[in-house]
N, C-alpha and C positions, 0 to 999 in steps of 0.2 A: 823406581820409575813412576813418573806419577798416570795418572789414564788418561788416555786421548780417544779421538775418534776421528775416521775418515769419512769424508760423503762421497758416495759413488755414483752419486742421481737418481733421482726421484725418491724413493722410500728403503735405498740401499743406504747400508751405513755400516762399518765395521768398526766395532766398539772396541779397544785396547783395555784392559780392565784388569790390574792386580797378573801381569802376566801372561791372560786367555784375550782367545780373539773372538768376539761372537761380531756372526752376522747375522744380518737382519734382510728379510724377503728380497732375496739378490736376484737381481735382472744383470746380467753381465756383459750384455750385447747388445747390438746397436740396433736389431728388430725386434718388437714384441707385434705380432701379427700386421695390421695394419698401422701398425704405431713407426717411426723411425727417431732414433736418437736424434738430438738438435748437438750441433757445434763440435761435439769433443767424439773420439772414438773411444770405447771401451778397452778392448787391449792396451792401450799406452798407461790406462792406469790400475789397472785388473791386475797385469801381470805384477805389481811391484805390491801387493799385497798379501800376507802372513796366511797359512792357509787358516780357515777358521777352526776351533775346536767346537762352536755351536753354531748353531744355524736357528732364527726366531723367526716364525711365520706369523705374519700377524690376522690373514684370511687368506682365501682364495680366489679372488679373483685375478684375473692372467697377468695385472700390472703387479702382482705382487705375487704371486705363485706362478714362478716359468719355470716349466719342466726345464726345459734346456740347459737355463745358467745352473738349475741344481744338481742334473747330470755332470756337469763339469768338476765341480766340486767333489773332493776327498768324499767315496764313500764312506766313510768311517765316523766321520762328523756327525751326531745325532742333529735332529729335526728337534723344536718343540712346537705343537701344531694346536691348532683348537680341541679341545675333548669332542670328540665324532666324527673328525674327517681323518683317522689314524688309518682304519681298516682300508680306506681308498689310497691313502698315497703312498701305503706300504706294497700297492699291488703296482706302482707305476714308478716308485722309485726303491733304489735297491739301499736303505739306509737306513738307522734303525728312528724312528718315531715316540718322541714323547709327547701324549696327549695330556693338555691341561687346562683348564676352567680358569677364569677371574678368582683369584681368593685364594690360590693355589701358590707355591712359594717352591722353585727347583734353586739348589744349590750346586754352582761349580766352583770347588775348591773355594778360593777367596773371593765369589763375588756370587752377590744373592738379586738371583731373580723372581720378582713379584709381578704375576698378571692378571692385568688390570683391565675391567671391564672399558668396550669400544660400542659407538654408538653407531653402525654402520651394519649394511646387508642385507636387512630388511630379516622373514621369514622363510626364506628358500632352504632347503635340507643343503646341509652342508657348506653350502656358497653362502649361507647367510650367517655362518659362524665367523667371528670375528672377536680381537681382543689386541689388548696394547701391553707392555712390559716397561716396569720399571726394575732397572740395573744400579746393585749399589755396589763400589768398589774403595778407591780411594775416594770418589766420587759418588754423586747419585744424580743421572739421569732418566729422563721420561722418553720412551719411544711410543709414539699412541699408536700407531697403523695408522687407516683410514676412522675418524670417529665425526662426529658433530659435537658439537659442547653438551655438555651432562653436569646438572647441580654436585653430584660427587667428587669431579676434580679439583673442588675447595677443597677436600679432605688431603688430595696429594698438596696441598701446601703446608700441611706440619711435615712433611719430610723434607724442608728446607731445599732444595732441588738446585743441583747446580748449574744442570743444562733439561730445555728440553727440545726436544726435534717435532719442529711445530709443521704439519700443512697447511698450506696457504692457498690448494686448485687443487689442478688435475693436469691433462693432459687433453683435453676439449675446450671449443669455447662457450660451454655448460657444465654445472656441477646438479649432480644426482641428488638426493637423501642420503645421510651418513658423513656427509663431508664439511670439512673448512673451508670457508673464505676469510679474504685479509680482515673483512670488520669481524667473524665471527672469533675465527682465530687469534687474533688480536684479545675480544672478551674471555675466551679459553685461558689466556697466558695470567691474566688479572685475577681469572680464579686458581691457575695454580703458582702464582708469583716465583717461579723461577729467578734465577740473578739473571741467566743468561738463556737466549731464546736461539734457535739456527731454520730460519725456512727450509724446509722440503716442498717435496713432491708437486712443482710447477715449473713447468717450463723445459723438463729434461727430455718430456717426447711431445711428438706433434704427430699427428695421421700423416698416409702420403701423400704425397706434394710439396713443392715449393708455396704451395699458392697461401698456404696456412701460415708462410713466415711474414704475412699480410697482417694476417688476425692480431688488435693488440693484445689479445687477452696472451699471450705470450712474455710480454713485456710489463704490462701494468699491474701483477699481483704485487710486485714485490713493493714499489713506492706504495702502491695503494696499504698494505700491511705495515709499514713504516708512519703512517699517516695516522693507523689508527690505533696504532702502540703508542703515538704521543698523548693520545685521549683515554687509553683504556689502562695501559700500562707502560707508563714513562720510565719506573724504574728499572723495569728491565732495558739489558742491554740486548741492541739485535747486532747476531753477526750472521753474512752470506757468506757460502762457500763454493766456488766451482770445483768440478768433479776430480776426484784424486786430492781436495784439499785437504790437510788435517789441522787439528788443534789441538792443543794438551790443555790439561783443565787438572788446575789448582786449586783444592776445596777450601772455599772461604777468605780465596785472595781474587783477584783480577786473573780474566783469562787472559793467556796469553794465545792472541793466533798468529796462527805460523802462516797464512793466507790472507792476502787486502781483497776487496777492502775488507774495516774493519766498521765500528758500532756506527749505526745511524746512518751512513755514507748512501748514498745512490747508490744498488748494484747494476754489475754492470749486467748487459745480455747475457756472457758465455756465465753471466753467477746463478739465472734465473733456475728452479727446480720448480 
């Protein structure tokens, strides 16, 4: 079988890979504090998902580290976490924890994980730990976390890369230090010349209220990141996914998605992340 991957919104993704299912900072539900999911419910596609064998934390902050959705989840499944925030979230979640640094290399069966320094978090103990993974299987994928562009990730372009899972916001209509936006995101993708690029993490939550389905910043990352992938990097192909979408990935052929639209197209609303 060859390896695919699902988007679950925002910076959820369960990677298919050589057999295992890793997931990655799973939010599973339709409240994260004051945040509420946009368009789609969680259940309808949570539940038709393989339980994971790994779980990849990329920092801790609450959009990416929810007690909740991880209580959900098969205790059994290890954690791989930042090296220094092990001692904390083995006291709050009952699982076992692998702590690890950028430069650091865990292997599950047939697919090798490599993690890779994140430019995000600032210096807060703990909360300011942060990193991203790359997954090689049939394939090789980049999952960053939350990061801002770093001259290093030219170096992720000698591993030829078949996808990467690019952010493009947040979930406000402001972005913090540490983060993407479509222009910078876009220059991110040109240093690591991926074939194939998949927005995340815009547009899956909004605060509460209706009042915010006002706000465009909901709606315009996505064209506007399309816009400046024609200027930054044309050869990559960009595909949107709405939530529960998957795709299978063909190393060194054309991907095939199994979800429209497909390269270049206008996404639609319920596609934004």
């Amino acid at each position: 079988m060859p390896d695919a991957l699902s988007f679950l919104g925002h910076a959820t993704m369960m990677f298919h890979m050589r057999g295992k299912h890793i997931l990655t900072d799973p939010v599973l539900t339709d409240r994260v504090l004051h945040l509420r999911r946009r368009n789609f419910s969680a259940p309808q596609w949570v539940s038709q998902q393989p339980s994971p064998d790994l779980i990849l934390l990329s920092h801790l902050h609450l959009d990416h580290l929810h007690l909740p959705s991880l209580r959900r989840l098969p205790p059994h499944a290890p954690m791989i976490a930042p090296r220094g925030a092990g001692k904390w979230l083995r006291r709050v979640l009952c699982r076992p924890v692998i702590e690890l640094s950028p430069g650091d290399v865990y292997q599950l069966d047939d697919v090798t994980i490599h993690v890779i320094h994140a430019e995000h978090g600032g210096n807060l103990p703990i909360i300011g730990l942060a990193q991203g993974y790359l997954l090689k299987g049939e394939s090789t994928v980049y999952f960053p976390g939350d990061t801002d562009v770093f001259p290093q990730m030219a170096e992720l372009a000698k591993e030829n890369l078949d996808v990467a899972l690019m952010p493009i916001w947040g979930w406000g209509p402001t972005l913090g230090a540490g983060h993407l936006d479509p222009r910078t995101a876009a220059e991110a993708v040109a240093l690591l010349k991926p074939r194939h690029v998949v927005p995340i993490h815009w547009g899956s939550f909004r605060p509460l209220g209706h009042i915010w389905e006002l706000f465009t910043y909901l709606r315009t990352p996505g064209p506007k990141f399309l816009y400046h992938m024609k200027r930054f990097a044309p050869e990559t192909q960009v595909h949107f996914l709405e939530p529960g979408g998957q795709f299978i990935i063909h190393p060194h052929e054309d991907l095939n998605l199994m979800e429209k639209p497909r390269q270049g197209s206008q996404p639609r609303e319920a596609s934004h992340k």
